[in-house]
C-alpha positions in Angstrom: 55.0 35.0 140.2 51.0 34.5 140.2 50.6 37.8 141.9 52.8 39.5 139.2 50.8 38.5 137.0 47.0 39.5 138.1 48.9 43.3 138.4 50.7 43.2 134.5 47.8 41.3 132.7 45.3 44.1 133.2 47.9 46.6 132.4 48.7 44.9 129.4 45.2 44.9 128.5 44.5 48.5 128.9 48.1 49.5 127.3 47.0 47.4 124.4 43.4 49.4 124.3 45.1 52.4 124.4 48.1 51.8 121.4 44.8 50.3 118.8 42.7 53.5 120.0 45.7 56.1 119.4 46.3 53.8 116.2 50.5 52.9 117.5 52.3 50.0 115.9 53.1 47.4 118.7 56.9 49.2 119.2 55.1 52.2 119.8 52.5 50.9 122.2 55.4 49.1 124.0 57.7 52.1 124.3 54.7 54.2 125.5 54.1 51.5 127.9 57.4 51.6 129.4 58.6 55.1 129.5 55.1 55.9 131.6 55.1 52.8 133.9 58.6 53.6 135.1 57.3 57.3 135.1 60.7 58.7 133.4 57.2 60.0 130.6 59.8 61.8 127.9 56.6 63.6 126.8 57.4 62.3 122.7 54.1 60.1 122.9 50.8 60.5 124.5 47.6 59.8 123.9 46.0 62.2 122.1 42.3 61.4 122.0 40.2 62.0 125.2 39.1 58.5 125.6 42.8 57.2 125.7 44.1 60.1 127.9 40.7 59.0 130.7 41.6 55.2 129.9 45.4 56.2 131.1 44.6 58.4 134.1 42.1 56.4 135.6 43.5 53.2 135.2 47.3 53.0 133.3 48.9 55.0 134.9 47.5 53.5 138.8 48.0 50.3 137.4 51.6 51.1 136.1 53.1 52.4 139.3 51.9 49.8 141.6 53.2 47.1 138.9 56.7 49.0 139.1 56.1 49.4 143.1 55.8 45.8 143.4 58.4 44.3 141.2 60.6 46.9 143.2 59.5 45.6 146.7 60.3 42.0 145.5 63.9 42.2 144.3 64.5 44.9 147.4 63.7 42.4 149.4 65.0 39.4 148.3 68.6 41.2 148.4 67.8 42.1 152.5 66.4 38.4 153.0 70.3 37.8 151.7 72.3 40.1 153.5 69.9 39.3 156.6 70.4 35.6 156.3 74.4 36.1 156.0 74.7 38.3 159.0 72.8 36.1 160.8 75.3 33.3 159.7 78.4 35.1 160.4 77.1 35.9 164.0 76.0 32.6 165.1 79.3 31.3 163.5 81.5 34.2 166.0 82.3 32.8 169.5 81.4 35.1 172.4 84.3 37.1 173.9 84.3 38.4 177.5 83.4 42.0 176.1 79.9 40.5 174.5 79.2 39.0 178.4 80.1 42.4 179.7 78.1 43.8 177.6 75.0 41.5 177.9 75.4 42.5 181.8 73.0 45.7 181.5 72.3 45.7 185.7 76.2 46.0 186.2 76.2 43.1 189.0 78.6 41.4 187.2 76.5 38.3 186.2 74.8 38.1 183.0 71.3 36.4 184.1 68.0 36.0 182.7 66.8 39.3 183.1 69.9 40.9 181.1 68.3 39.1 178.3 
C-alpha cells in the first residue's frame, strides 16, 4: 500500500495545482481527475490556460497512467496468485493414474526414471 501511495500523492498534488490554477471547485478537480487518469478524457473539461495544459502533459497525465497501470497489475495479479494457488491444490490433491506414468515416460522404455523428469 506504501508504493501506492508515493505514485497517487504526487498526482494528487499536481491535480490539485491544476483545479486552483483553472479556478475548479473540488467536484470538478476530482471529475477531471478521474476521467483523464483512466484515459476514457470525455473532452467536457480541460485545462485551458497553458501552464495547466504543460503541468498535465508533462507530468498528470504520466503520472495518471502509471497510477492506473499499477493498481491494474495488483488486483490482476492477486486474482492469478488465486487461481494459481488452487490449481496447484487441486493437482497435488489428484492421485496419479497409469496414463500420467505413461505420459511422464518421454524415452518410450517403459520406465518413468529420472531423466523423464
Amino acid at each position: 500500500i506504501i508504493s501506492q501511495l508515493f505514485l497517487f500523492v504526487p498526482l494528487a498534488i499536481v491535480a490539485t495545482i491544476i483545479g486552483r490554477w483553472e479556478k475548479w471547485t473540488f467536484a470538478q478537480g476530482l471529475y477531471a481527475t478521474f476521467t483523464t487518469a483512466s484515459t476514457v478524457g470525455y473532452g467536457d473539461m480541460a485545462p485551458l490556460s497553458q501552464r495547466s495544459r504543460l503541468l498535465a502533459a508533462t507530468l498528470f497525465i504520466p503520472l495518471s497512467v502509471l497510477s492506473i497501470e499499477n493498481v491494474l497489475i495488483k488486483i490482476v495479479s492477486h486474482y492469478i496468485g488465486k487461481s494459481t494457488a488452487k490449481a496447484e491444490r487441486e493437482f497435488l490433491r489428484r492421485s496419479v493414474t497409469l496414463d500420467d506414468l505413461e505420459n511422464m515416460d518421454f524415452d518410450g522404455d517403459g520406465e518413468v526414471t529420472e531423466a523423464d523428469f
